[in-house]
N, C-alpha and C positions, 0 to 999 in steps of 0.2 A: 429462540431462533435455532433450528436446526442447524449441526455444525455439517455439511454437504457440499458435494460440489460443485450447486447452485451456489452457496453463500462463498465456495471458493473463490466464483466468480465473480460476483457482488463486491468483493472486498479486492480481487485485483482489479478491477476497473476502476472502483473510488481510487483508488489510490494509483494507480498509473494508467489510466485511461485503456481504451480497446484493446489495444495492442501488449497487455500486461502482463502477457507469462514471460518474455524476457526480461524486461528490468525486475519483475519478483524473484527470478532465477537470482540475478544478481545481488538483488538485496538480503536474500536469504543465504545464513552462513552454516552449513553442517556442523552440528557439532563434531562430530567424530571427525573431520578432514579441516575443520577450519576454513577449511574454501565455499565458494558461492555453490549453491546445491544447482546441479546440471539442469540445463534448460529443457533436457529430456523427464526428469525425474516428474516438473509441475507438469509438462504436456500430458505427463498419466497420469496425475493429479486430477485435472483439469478432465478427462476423457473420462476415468473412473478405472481407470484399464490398475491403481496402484493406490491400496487406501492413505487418505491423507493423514499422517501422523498430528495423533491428540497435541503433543506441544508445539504443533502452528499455529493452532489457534492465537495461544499468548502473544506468539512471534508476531503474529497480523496486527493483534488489539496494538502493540507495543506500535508498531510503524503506522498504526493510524492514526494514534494521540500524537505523535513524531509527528508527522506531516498536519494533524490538525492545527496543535502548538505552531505552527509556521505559517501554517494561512492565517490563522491570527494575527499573529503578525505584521504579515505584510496586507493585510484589512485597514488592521490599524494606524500604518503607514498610509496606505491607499485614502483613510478617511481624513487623517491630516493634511494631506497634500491638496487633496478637493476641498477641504476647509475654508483653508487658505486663499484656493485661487477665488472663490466666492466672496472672501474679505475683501482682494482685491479688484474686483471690478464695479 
């Protein structure tokens, strides 16, 4: 898979739906400032208008298995609970 910012795209949507460049703003921490990297910096990201730095990649893989590990989760919450109510009727 090309690393691009078609796949930039791809991967903010899985993971926060249409409206994705603001909560990946937020999710994403600079290293060098410690703070959430500016909602301006993905909108060039995302445009092409500012190459995306090689170590987002990790950053992305890392918040997908994070968020997959979770829907897991609550899957498997979600699948005992229908279980159950099927036990009971």
């Amino acid at each position: 898979m090309p690393f691009d910012r078609a796949t930039l795209h791809e991967v903010g949507e899985a993971l926060f739906g249409p409206s994705w460049q603001t909560p990946l703003a937020d999710a994403l921490v600079s290293p060098d400032t410690g703070r959430s990297v500016v909602l301006r910096t993905v909108q060039r990201w995302a445009k092409g208008d500012s190459p995306i730095p090689e170590a987002l990649w990790l950053t992305l893989a890392q918040l997908a298995r994070k968020r997959g590990k979770a829907l897991d989760r609550i899957a498997t919450k979600l699948e005992k609970v229908s279980s159950s109510a099927r036990k009971d009727t």
